[in-house]
mmCIF file as gemmi writes it, N, C-alpha and C atoms, coordinates in Angstrom:
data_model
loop_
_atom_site.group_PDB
_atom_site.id
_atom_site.type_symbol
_atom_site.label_atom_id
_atom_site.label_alt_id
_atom_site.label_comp_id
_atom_site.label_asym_id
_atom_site.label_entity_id
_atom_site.label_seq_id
_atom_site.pdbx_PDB_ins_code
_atom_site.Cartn_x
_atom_site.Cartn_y
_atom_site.Cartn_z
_atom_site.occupancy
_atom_site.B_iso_or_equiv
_atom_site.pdbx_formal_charge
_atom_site.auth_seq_id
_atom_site.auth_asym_id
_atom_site.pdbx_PDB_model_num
ATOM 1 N N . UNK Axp A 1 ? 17.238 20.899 12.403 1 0 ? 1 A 1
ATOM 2 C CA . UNK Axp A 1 ? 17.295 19.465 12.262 1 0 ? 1 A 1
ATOM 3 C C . UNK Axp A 1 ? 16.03 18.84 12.85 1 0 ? 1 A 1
ATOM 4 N N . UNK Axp A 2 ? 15.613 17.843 12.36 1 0 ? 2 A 1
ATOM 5 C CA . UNK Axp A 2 ? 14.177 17.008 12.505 1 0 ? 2 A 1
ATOM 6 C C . UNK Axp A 2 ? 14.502 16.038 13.736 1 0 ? 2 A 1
ATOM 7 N N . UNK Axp A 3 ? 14.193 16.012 14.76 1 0 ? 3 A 1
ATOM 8 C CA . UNK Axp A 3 ? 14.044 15.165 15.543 1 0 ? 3 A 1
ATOM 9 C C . UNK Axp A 3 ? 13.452 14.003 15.715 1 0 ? 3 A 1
ATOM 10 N N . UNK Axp A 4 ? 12.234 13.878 15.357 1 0 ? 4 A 1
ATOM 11 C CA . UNK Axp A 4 ? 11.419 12.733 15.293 1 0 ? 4 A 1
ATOM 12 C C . UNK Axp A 4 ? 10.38 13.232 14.364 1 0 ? 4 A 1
ATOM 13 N N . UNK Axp A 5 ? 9.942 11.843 13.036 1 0 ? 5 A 1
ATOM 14 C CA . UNK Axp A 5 ? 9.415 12.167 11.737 1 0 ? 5 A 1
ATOM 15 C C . UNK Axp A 5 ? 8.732 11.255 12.095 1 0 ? 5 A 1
ATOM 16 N N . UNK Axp A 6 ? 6.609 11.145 11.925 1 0 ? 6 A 1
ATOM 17 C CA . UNK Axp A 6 ? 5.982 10.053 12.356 1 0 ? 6 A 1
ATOM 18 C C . UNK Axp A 6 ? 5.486 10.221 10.554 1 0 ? 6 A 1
ATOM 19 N N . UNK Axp A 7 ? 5.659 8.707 10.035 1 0 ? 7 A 1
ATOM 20 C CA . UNK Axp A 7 ? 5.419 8.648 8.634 1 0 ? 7 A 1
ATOM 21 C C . UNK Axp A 7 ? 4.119 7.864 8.624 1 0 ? 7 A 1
ATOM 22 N N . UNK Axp A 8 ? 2.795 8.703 8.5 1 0 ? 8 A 1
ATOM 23 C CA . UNK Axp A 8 ? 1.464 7.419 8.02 1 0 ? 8 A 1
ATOM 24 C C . UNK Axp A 8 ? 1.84 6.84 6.789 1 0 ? 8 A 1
ATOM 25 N N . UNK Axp A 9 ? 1.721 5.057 6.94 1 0 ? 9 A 1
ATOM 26 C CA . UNK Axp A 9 ? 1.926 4.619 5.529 1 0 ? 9 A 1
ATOM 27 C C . UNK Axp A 9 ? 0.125 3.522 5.301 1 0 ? 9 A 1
ATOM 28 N N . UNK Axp A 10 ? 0.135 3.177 4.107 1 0 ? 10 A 1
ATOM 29 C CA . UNK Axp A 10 ? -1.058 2.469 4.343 1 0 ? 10 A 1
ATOM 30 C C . UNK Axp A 10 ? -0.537 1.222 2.711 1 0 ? 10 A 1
ATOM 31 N N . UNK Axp A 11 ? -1.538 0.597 2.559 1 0 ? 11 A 1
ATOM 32 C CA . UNK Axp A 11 ? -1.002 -0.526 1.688 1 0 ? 11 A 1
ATOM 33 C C . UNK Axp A 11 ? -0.637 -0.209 0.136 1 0 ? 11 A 1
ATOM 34 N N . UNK Axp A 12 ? -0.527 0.448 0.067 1 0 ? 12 A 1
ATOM 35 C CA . UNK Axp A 12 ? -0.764 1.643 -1.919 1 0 ? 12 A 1
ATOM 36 C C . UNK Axp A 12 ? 0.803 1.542 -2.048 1 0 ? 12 A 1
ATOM 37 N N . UNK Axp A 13 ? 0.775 1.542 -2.984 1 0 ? 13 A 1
ATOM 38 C CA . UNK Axp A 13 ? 2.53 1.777 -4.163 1 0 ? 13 A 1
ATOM 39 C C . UNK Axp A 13 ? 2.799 3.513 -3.497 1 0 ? 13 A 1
ATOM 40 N N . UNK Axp A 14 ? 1.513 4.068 -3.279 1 0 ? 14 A 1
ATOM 41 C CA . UNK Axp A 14 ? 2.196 5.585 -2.128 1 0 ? 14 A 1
ATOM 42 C C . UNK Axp A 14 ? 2.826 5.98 -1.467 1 0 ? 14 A 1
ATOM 43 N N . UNK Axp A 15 ? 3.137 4.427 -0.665 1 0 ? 15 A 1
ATOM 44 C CA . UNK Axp A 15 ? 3.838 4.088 0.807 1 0 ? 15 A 1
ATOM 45 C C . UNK Axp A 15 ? 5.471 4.628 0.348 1 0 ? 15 A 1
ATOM 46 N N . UNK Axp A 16 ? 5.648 3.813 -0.725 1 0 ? 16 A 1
ATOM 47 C CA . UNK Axp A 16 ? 7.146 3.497 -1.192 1 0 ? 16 A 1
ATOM 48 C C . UNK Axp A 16 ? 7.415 4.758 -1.648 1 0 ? 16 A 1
ATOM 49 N N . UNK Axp A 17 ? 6.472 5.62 -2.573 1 0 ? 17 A 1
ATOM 50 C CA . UNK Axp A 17 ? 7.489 6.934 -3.14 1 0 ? 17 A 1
ATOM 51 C C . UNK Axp A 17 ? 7.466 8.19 -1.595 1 0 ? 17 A 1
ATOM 52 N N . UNK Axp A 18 ? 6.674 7.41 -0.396 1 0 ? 18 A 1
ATOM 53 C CA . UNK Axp A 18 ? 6.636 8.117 0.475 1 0 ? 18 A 1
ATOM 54 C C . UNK Axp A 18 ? 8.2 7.918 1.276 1 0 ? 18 A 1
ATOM 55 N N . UNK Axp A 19 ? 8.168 6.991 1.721 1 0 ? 19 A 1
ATOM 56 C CA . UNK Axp A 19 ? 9.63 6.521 2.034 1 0 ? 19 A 1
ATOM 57 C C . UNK Axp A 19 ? 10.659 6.813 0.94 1 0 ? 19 A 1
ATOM 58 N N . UNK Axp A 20 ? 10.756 6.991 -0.428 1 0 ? 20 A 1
ATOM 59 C CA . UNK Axp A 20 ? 11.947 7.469 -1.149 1 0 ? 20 A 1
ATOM 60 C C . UNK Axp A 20 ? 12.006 9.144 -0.9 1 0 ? 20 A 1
ATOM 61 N N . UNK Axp A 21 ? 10.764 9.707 -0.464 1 0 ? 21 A 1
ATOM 62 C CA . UNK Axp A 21 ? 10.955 10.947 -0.442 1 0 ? 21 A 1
ATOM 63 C C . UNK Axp A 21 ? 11.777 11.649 0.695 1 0 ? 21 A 1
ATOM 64 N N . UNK Axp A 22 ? 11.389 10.448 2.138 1 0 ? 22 A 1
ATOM 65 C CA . UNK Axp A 22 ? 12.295 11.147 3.289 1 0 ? 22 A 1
ATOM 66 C C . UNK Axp A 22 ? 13.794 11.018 2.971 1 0 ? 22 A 1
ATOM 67 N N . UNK Axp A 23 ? 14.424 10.567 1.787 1 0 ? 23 A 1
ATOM 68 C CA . UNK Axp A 23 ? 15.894 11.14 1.265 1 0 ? 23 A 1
ATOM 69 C C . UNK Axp A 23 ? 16.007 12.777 0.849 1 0 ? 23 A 1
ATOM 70 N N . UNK Axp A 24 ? 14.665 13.241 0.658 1 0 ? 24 A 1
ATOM 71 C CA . UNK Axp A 24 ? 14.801 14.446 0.402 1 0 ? 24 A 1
ATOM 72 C C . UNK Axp A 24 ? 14.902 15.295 1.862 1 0 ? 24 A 1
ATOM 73 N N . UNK Axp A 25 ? 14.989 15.053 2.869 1 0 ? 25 A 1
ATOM 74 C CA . UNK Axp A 25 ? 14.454 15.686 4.285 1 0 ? 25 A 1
ATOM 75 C C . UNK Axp A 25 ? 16.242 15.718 4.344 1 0 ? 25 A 1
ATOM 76 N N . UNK Axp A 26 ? 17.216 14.795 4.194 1 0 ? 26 A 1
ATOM 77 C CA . UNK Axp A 26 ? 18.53 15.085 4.743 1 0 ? 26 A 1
ATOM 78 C C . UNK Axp A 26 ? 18.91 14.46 6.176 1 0 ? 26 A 1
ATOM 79 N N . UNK Axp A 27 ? 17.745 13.404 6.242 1 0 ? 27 A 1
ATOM 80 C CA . UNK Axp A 27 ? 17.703 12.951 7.675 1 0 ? 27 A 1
ATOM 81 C C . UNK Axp A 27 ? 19.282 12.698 8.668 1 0 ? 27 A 1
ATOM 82 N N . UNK Axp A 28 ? 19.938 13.091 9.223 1 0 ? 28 A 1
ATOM 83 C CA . UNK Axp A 28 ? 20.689 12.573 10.29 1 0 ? 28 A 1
ATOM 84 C C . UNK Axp A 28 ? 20.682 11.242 10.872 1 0 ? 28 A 1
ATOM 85 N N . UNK Axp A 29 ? 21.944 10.942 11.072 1 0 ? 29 A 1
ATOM 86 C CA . UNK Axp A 29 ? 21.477 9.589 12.232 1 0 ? 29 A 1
ATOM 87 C C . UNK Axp A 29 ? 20.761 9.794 13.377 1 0 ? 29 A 1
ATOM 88 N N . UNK Axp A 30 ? 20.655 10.874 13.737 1 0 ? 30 A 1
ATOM 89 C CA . UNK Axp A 30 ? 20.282 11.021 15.672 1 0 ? 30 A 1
ATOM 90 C C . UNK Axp A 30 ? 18.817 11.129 14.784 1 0 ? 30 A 1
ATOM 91 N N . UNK Axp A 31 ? 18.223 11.445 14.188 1 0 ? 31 A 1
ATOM 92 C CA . UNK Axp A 31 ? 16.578 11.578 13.651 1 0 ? 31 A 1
ATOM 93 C C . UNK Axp A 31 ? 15.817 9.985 14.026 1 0 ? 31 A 1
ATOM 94 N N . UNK Axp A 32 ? 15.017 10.324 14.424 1 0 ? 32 A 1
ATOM 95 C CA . UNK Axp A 32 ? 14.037 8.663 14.847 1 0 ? 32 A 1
ATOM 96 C C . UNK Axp A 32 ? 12.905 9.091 13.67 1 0 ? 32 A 1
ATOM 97 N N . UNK Axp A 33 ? 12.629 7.731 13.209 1 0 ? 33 A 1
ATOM 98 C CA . UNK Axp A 33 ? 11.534 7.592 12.407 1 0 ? 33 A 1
ATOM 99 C C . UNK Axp A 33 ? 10.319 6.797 12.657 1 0 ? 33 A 1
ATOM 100 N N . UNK Axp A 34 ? 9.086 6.836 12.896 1 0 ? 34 A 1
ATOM 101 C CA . UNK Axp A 34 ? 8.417 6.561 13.242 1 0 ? 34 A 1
ATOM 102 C C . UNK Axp A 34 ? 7.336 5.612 11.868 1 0 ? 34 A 1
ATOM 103 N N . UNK Axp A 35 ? 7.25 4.692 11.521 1 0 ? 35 A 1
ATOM 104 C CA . UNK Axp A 35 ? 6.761 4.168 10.504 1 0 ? 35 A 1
ATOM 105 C C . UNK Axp A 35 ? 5.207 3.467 11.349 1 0 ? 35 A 1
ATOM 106 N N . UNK Axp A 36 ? 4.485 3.846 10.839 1 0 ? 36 A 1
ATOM 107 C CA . UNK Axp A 36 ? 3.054 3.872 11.386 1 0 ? 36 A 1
ATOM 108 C C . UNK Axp A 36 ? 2.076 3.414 10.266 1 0 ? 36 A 1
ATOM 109 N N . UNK Axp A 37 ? 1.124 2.699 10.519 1 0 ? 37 A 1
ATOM 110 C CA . UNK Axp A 37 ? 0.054 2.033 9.6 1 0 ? 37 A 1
ATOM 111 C C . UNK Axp A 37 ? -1.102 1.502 10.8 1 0 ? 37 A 1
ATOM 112 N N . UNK Axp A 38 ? -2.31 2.016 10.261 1 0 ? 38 A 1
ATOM 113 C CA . UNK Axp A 38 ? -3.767 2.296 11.524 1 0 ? 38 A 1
ATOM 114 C C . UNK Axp A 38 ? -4.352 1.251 10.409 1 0 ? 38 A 1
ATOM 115 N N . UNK Axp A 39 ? -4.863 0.096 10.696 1 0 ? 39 A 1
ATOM 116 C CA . UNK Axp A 39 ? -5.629 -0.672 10.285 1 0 ? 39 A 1
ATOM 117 C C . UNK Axp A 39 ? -6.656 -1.039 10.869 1 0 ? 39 A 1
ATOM 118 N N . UNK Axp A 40 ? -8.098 -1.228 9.633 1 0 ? 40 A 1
ATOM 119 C CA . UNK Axp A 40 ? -9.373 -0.89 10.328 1 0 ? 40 A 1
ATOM 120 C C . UNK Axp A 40 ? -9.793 -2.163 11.499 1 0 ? 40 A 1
ATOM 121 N N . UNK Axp A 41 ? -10.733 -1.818 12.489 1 0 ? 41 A 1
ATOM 122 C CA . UNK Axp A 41 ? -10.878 -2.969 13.469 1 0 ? 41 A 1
ATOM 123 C C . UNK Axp A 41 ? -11.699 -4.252 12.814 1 0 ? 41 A 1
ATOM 124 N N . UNK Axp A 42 ? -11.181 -5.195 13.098 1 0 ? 42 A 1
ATOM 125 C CA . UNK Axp A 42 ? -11.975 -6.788 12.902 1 0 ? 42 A 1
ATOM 126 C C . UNK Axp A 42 ? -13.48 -6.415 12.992 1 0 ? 42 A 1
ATOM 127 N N . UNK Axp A 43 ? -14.171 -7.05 12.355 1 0 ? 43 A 1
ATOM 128 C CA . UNK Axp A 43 ? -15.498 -7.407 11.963 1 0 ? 43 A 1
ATOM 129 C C . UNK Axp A 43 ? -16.033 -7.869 13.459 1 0 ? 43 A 1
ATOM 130 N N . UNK Axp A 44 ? -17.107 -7.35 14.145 1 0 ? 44 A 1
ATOM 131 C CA . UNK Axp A 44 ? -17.41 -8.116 15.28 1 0 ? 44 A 1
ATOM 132 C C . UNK Axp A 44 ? -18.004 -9.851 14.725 1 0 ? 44 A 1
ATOM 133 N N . UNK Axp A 45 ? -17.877 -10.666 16.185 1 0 ? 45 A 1
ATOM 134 C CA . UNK Axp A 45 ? -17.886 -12.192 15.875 1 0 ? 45 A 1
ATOM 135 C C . UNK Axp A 45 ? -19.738 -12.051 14.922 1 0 ? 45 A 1
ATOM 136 N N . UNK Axp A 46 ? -20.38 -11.244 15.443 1 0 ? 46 A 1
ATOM 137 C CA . UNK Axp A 46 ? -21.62 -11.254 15.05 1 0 ? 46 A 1
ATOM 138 C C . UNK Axp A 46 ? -21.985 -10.903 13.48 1 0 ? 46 A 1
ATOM 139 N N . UNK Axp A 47 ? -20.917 -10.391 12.89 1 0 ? 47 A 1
ATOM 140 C CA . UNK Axp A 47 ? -21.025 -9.924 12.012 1 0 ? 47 A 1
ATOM 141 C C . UNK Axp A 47 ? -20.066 -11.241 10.578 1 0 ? 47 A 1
ATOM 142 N N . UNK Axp A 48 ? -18.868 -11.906 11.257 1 0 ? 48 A 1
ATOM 143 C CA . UNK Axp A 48 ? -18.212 -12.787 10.665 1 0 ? 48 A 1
ATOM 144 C C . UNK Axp A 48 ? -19.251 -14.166 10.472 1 0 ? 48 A 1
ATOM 145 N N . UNK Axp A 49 ? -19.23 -14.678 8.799 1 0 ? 49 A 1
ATOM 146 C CA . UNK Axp A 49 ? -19.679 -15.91 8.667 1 0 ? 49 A 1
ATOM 147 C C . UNK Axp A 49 ? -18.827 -17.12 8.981 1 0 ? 49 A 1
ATOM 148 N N . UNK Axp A 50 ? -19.808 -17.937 9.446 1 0 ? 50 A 1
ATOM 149 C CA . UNK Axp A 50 ? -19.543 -18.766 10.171 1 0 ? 50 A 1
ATOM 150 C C . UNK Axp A 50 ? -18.285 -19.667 9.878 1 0 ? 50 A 1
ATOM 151 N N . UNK Axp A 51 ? -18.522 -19.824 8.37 1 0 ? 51 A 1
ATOM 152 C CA . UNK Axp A 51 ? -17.482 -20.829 7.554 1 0 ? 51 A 1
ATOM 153 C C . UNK Axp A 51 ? -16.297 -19.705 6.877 1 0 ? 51 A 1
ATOM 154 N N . UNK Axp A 52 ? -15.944 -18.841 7.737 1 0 ? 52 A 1
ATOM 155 C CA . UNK Axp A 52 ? -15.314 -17.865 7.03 1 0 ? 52 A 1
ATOM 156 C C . UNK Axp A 52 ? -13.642 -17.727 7.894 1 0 ? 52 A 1
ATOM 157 N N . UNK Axp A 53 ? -12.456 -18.139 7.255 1 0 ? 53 A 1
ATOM 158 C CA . UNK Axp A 53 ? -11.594 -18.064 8.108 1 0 ? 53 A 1
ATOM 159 C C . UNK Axp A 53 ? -11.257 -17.088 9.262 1 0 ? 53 A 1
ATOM 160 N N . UNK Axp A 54 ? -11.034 -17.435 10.436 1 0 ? 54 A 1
ATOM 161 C CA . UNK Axp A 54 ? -10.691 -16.418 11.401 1 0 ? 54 A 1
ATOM 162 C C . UNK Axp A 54 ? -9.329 -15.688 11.364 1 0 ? 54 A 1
ATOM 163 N N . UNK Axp A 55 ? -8.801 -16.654 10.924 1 0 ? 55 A 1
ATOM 164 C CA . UNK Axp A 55 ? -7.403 -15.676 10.412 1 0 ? 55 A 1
ATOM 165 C C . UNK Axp A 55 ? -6.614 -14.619 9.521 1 0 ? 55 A 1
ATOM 166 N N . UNK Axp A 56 ? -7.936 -13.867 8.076 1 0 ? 56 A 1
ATOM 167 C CA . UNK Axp A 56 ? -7.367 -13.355 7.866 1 0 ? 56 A 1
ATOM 168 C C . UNK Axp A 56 ? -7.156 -11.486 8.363 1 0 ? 56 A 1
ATOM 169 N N . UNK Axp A 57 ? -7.007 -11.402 9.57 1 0 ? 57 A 1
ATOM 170 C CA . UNK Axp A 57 ? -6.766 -10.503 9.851 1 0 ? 57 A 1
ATOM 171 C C . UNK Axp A 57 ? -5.444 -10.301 10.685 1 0 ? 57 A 1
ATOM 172 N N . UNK Axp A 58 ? -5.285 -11.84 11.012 1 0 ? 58 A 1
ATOM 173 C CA . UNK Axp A 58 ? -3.658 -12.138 11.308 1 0 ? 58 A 1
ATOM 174 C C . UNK Axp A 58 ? -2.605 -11.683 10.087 1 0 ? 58 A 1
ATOM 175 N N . UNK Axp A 59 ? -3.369 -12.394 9.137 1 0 ? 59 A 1
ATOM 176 C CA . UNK Axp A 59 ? -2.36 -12.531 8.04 1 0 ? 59 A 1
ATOM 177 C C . UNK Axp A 59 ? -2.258 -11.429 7.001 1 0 ? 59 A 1
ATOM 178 N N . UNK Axp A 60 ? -3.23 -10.568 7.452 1 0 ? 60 A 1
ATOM 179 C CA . UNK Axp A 60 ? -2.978 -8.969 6.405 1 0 ? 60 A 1
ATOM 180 C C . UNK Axp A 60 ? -2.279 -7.838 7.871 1 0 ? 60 A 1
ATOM 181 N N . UNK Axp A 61 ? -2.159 -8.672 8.817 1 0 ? 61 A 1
ATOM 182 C CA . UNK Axp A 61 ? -1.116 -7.999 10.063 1 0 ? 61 A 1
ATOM 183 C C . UNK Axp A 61 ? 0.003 -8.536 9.132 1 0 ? 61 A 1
ATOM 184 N N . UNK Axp A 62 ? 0.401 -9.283 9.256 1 0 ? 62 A 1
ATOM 185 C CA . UNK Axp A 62 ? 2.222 -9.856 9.118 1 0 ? 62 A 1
ATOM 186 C C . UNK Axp A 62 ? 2.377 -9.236 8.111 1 0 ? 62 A 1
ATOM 187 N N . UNK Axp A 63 ? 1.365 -9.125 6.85 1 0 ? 63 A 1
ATOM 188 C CA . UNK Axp A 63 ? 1.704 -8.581 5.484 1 0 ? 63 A 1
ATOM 189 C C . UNK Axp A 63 ? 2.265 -7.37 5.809 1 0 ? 63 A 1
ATOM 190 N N . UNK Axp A 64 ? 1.117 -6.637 6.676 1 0 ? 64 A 1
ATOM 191 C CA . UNK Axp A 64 ? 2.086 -4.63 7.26 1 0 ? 64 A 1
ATOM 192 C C . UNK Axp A 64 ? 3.094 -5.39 7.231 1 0 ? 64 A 1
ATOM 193 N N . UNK Axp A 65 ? 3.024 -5.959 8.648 1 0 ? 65 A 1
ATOM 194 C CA . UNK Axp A 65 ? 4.656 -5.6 9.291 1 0 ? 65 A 1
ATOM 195 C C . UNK Axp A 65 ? 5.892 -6.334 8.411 1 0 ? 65 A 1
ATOM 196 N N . UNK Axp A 66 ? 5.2 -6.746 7.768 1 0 ? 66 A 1
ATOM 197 C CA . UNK Axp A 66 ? 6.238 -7.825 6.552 1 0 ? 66 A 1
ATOM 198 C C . UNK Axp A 66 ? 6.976 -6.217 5.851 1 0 ? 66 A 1
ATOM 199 N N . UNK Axp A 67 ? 5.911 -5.16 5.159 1 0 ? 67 A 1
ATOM 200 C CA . UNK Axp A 67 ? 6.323 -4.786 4.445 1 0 ? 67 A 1
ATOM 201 C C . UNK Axp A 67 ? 6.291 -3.447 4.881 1 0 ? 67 A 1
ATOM 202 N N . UNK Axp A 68 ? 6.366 -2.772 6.345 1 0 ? 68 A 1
ATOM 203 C CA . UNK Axp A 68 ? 6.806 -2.222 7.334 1 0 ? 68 A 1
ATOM 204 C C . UNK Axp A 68 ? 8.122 -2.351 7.54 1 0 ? 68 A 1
ATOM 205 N N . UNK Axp A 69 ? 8.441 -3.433 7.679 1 0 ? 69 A 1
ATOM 206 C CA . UNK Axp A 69 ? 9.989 -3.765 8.06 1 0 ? 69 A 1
ATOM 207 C C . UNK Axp A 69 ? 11.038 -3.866 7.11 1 0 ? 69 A 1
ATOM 208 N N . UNK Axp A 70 ? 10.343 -4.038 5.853 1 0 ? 70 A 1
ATOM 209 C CA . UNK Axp A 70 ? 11.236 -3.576 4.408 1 0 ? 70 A 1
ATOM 210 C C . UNK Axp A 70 ? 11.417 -2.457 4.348 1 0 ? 70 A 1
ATOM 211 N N . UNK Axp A 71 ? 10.583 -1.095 4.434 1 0 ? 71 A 1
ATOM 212 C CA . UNK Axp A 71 ? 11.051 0.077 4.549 1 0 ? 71 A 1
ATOM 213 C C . UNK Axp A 71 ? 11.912 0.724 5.158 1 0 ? 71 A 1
ATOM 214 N N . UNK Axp A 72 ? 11.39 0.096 6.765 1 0 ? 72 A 1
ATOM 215 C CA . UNK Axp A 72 ? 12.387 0.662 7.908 1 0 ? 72 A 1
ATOM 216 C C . UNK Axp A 72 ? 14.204 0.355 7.841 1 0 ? 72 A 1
ATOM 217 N N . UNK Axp A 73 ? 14.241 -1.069 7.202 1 0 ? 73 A 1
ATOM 218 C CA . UNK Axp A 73 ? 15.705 -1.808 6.329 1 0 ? 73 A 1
ATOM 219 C C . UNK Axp A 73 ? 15.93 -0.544 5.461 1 0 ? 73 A 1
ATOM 220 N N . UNK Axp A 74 ? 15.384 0.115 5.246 1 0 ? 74 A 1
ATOM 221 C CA . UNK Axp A 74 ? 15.909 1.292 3.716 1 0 ? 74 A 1
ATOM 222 C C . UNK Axp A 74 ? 16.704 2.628 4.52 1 0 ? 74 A 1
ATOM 223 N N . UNK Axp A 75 ? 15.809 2.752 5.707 1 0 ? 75 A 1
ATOM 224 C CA . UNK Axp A 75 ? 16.268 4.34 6.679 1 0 ? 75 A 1
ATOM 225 C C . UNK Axp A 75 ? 17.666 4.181 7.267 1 0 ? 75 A 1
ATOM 226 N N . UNK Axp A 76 ? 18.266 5.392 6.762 1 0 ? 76 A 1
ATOM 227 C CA . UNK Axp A 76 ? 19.489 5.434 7.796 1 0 ? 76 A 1
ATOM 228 C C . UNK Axp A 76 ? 19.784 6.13 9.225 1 0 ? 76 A 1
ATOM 229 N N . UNK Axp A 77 ? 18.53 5.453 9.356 1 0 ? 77 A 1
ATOM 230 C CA . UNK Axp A 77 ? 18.686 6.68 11.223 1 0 ? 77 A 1
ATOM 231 C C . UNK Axp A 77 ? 17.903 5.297 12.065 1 0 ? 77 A 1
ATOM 232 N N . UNK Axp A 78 ? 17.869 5.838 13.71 1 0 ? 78 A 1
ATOM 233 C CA . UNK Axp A 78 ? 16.791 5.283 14.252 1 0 ? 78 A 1
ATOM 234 C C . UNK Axp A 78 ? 15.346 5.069 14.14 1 0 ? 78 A 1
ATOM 235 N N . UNK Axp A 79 ? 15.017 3.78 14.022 1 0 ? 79 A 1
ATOM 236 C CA . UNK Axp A 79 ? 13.053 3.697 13.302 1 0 ? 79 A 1
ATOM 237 C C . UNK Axp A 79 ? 12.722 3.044 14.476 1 0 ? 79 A 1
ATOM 238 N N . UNK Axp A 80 ? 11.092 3.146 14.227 1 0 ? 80 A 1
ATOM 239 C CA . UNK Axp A 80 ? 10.35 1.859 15.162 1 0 ? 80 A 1
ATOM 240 C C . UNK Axp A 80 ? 8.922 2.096 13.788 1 0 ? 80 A 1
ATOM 241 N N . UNK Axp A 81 ? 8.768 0.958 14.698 1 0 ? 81 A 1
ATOM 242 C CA . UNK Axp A 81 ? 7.18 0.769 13.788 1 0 ? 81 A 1
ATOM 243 C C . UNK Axp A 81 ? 6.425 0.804 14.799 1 0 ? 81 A 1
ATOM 244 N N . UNK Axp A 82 ? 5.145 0.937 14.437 1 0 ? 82 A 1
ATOM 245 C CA . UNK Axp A 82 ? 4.05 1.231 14.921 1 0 ? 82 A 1
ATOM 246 C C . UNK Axp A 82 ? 2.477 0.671 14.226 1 0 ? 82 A 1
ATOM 247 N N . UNK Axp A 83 ? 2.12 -0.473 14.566 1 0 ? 83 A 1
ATOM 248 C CA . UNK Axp A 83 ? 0.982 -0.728 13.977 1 0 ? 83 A 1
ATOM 249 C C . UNK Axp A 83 ? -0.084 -0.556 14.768 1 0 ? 83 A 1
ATOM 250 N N . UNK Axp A 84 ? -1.711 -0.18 14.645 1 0 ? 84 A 1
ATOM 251 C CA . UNK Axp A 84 ? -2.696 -0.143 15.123 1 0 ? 84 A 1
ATOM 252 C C . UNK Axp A 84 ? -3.573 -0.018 14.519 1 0 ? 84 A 1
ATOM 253 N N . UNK Axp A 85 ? -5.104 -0.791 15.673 1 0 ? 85 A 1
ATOM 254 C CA . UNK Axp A 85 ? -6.262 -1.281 14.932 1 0 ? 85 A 1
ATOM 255 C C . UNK Axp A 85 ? -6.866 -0.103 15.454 1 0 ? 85 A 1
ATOM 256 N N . UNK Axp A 86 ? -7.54 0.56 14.64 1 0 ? 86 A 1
ATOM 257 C CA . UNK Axp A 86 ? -8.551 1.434 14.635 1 0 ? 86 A 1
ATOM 258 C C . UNK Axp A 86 ? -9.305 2.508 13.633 1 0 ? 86 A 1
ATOM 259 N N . UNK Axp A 87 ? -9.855 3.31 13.623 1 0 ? 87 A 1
ATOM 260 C CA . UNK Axp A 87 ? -10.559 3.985 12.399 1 0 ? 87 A 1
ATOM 261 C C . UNK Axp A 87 ? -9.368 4.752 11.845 1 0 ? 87 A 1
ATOM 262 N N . UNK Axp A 88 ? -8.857 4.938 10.846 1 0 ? 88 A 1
ATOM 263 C CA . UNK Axp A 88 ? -7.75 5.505 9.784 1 0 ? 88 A 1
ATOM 264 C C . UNK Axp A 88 ? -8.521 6.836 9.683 1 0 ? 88 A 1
């Protein structure tokens, strides 16, 4: 039996037949799932134009976890998510 399953997902229609596939694993309730997405780091300020919104890196965050948290709604065991900024 699988104890803990850490799933990389990233923004692709991949994500989803990735998550339909852990029905094939037979998961248990006691199984924790780990739903994970590494997103690349912000543009340094030196590098962002000036007239260029600062927010969209807020708002392609909420999008993950928007559609992070739709998946994890699909699992029948214990999940967490896991988001982070850094090189993929």
């Amino acid at each position: 039996m699988l104890k803990t399953i850490i799933v990389a997902l990233d923004s692709t229609d991949l994500s989803q037949r990735v998550i339909q596939s852990l029905d094939e694993l037979q998961i248990q309730p006691a199984t924790k799932i780990i739903l994970t997405h590494v997103m690349s780091p912000p543009e340094s300020d030196m590098e962002t134009a000036v007239d260029r919104p600062h927010t969209s890196e807020e708002l392609l965050y909420r999008q993950i976890e928007k559609q992070l948290q739709s998946y994890q709604a699909q699992l029948p065991c214990e999940r967490e998510l896991e988001l982070a900024i850094g090189e993929p």
